[in-house]
Backbone as a ProteinNet text record, in pm:
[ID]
protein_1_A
[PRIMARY]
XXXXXXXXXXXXXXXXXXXXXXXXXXXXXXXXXXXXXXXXXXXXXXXXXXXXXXXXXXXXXXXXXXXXXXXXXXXXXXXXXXXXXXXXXXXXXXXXXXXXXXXXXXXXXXXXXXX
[TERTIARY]
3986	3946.7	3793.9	3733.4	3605.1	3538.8	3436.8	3373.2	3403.8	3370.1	3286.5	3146.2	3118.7	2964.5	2936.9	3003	2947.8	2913.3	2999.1	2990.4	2859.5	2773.4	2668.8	2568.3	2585.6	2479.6	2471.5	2617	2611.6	2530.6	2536.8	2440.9	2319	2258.2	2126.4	2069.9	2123.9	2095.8	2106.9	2183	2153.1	2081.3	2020.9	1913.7	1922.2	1815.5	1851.6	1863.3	1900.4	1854.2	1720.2	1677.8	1572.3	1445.2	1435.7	1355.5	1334.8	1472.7	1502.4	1472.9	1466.5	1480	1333.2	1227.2	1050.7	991.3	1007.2	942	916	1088.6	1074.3	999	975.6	898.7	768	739.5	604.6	545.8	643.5	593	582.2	654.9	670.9	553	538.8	349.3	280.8	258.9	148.5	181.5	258.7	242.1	206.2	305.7	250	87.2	39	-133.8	-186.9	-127.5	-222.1	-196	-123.8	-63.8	-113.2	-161.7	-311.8	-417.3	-479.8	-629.1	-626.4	-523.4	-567.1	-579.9	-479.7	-446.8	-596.7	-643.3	-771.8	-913.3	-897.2	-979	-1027.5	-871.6	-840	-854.4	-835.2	-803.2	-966.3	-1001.3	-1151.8	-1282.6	-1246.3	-1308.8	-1426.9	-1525.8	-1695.2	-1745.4	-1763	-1753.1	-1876.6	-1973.7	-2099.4	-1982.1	-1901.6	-1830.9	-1728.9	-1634.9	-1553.9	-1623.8	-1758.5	-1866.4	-1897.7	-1884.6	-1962.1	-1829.7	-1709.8	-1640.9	-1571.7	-1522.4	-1571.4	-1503.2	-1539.9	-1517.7	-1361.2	-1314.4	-1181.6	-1044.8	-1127.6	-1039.5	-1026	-1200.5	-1189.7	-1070.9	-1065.1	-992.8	-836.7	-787	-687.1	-637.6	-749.4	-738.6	-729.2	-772.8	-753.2	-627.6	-571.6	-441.3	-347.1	-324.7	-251.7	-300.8	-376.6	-471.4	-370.4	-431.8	-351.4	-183.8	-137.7	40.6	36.8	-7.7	15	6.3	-88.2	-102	-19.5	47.7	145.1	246.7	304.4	469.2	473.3	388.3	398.3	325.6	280.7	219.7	206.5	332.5	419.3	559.4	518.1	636.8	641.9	706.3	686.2	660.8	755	767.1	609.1	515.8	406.8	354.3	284.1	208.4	48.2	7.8	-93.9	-231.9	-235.6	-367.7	-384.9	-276.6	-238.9	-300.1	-257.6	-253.4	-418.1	-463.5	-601.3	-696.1	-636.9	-762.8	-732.7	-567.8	-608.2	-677.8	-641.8	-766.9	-937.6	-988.4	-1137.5	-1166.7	-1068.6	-1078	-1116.6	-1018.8	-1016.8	-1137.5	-1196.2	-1360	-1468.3	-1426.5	-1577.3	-1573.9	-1465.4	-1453.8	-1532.2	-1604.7	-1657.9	-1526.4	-1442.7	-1339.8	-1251.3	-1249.3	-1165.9	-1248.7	-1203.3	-1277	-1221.9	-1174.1	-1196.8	-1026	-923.4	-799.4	-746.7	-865.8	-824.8	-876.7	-1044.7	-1098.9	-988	-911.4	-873.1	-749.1	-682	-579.2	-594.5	-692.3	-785.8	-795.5	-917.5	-919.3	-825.4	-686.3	-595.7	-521.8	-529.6	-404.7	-507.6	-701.4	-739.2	-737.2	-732.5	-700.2	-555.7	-478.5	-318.6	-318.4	-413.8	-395	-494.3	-588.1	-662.5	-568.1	-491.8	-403.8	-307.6	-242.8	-128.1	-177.4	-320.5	-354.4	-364.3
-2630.2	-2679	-2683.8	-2823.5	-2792.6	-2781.3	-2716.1	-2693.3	-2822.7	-2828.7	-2943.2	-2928.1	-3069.8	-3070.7	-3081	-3113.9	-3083.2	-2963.4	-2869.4	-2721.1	-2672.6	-2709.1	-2707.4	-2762.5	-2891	-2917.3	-2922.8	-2834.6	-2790.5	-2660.9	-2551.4	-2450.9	-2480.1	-2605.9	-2583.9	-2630.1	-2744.8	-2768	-2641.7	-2535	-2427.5	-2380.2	-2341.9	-2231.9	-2109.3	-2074	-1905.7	-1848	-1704.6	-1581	-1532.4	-1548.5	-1534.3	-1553.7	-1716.9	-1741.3	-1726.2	-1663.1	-1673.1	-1514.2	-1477	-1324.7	-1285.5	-1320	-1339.4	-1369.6	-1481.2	-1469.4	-1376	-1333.5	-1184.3	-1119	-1061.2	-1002	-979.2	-1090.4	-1134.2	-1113.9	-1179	-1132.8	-999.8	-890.7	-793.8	-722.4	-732.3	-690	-755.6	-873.6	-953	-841.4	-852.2	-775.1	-640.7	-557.7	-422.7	-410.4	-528	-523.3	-509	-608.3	-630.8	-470.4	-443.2	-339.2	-218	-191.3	-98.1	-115.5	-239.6	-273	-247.2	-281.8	-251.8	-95.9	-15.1	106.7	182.9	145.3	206.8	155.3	41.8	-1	104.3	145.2	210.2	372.1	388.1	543.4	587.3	499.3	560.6	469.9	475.7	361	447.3	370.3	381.5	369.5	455.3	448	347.8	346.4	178.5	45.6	75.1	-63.2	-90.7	32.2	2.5	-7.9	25.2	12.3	-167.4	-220.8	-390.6	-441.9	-396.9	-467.8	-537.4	-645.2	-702.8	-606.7	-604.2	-523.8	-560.2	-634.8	-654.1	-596.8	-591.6	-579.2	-403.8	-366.2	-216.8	-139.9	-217.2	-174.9	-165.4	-275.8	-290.8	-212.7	-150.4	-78.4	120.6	120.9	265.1	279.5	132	123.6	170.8	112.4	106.3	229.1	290	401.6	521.4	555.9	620.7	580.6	497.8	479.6	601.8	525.9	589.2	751.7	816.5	954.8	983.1	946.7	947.4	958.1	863.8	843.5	883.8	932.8	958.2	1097.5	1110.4	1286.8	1389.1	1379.7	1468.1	1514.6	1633	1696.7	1759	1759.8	1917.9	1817.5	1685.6	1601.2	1549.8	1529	1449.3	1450.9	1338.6	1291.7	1352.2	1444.6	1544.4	1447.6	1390.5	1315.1	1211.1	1108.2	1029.4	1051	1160.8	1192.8	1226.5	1267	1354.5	1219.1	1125.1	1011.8	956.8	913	833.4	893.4	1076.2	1114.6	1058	1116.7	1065.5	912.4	824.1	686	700.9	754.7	754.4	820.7	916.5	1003.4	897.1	841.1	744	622.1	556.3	389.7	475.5	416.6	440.3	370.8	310.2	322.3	381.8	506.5	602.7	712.4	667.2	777.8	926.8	1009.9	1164.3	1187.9	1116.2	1171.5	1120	1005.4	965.4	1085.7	1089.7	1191.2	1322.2	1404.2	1502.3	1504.8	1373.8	1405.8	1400.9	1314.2	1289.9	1438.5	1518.4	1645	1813	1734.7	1840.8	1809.6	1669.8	1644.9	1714.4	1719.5	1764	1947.8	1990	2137.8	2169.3	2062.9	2130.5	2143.9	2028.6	2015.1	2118.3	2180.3	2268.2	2395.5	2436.4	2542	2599.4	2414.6	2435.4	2428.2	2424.6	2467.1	2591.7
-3845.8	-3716.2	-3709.2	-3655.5	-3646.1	-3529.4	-3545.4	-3403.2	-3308.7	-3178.3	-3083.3	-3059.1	-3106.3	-3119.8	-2966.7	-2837.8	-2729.9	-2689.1	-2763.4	-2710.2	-2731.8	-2865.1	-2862	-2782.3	-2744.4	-2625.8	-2533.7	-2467	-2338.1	-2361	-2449.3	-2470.4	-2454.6	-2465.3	-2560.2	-2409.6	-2302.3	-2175.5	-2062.6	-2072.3	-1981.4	-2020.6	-1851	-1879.1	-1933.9	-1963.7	-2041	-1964	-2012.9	-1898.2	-1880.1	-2038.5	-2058.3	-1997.8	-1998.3	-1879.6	-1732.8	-1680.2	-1547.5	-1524	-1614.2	-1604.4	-1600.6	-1641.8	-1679.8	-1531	-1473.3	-1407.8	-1298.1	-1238.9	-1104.3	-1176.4	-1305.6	-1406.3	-1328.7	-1401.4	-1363.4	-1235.8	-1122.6	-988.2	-945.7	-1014.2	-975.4	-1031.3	-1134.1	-1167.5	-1156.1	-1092.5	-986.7	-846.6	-772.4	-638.1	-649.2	-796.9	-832.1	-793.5	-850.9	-952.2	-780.2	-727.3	-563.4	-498	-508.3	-478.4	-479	-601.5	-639.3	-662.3	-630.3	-586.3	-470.7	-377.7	-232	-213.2	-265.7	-222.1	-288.8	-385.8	-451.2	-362.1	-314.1	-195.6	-104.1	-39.4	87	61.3	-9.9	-82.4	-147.3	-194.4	-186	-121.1	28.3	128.4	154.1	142.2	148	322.2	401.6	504.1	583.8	496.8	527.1	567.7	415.7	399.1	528.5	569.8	659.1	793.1	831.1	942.2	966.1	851.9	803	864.7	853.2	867.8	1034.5	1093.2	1240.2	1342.2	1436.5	1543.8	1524.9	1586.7	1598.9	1467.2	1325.6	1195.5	1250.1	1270.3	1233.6	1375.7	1461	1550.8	1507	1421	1365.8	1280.1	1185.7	1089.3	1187.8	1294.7	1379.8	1386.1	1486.9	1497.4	1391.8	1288.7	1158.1	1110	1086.3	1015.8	1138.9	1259.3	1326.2	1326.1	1313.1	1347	1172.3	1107.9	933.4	958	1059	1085	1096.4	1273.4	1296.5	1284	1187	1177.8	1043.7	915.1	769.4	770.1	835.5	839.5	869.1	986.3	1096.7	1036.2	996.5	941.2	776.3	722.3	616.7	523.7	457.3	322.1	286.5	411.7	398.7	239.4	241.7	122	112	102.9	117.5	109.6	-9.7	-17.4	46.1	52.5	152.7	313.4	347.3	484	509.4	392.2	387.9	414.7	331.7	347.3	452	505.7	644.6	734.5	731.5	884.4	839.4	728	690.2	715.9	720.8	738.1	897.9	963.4	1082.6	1169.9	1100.8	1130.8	1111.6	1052.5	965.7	1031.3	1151.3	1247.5	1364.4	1417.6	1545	1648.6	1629	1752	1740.2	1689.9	1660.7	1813.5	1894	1983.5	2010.5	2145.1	2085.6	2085.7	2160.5	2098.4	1947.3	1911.8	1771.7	1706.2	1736.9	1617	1640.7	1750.1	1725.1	1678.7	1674.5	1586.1	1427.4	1370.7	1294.9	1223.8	1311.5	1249.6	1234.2	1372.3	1324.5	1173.5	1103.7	1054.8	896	884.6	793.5	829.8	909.2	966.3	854	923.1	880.3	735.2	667.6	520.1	463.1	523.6	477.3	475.5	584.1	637.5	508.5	465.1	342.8	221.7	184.7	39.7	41.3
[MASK]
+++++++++++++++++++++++++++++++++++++++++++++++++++++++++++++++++++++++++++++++++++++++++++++++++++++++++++++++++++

């Protein structure tokens, strides 16, 4: 019995897996990569630099900066260094005013407390 030569060029016209399988690949260490430039941005933020930046962003960034206090740093699991830099982020915006700065400096209190 001999082969069918169609059987072969129905193979050779589907796609691989191969290729289909590469690119999520790819995207996934493209977003990884963005992923830790930003966080190395943020994580060791130069407090001139976050000062330059427009009234309206740095307000955005209190917001988000405080919710992150907030809702990721309240309670026993917290992320220690994590938590350590959003309060210093939050000391260093001038619209961080005094119930920001004091939650700000209880959340570096608490982390001083648990080393």
């Amino acid at each position: 019995m001999q082969p069918d030569p169609s059987d072969g060029e129905a193979d050779r016209n589907r796609p691989t897996l191969v290729w289909r399988s590469r690119v999520p690949i790819a995207l996934s260490f493209g977003v990884a990569a963005i992923a830790l430039v930003l966080w190395l941005v943020t994580s060791r933020s130069d407090p001139a630099a976050l000062r330059q930046l427009p009234p309206g962003e740095r307000a955005a960034l209190v917001e988000r900066t405080l919710s992150n206090l907030r809702e990721i740093c309240r309670g026993g699991g917290r992320p220690r260094d994590f938590c350590r830099d959003q309060a210093r982020i939050l000391l260093d915006l001038p619209e961080c005013r005094s119930a920001c700065q004091a939650e700000a400096r209880e959340e570096l209190m608490a982390d001083s407390a648990v080393k």
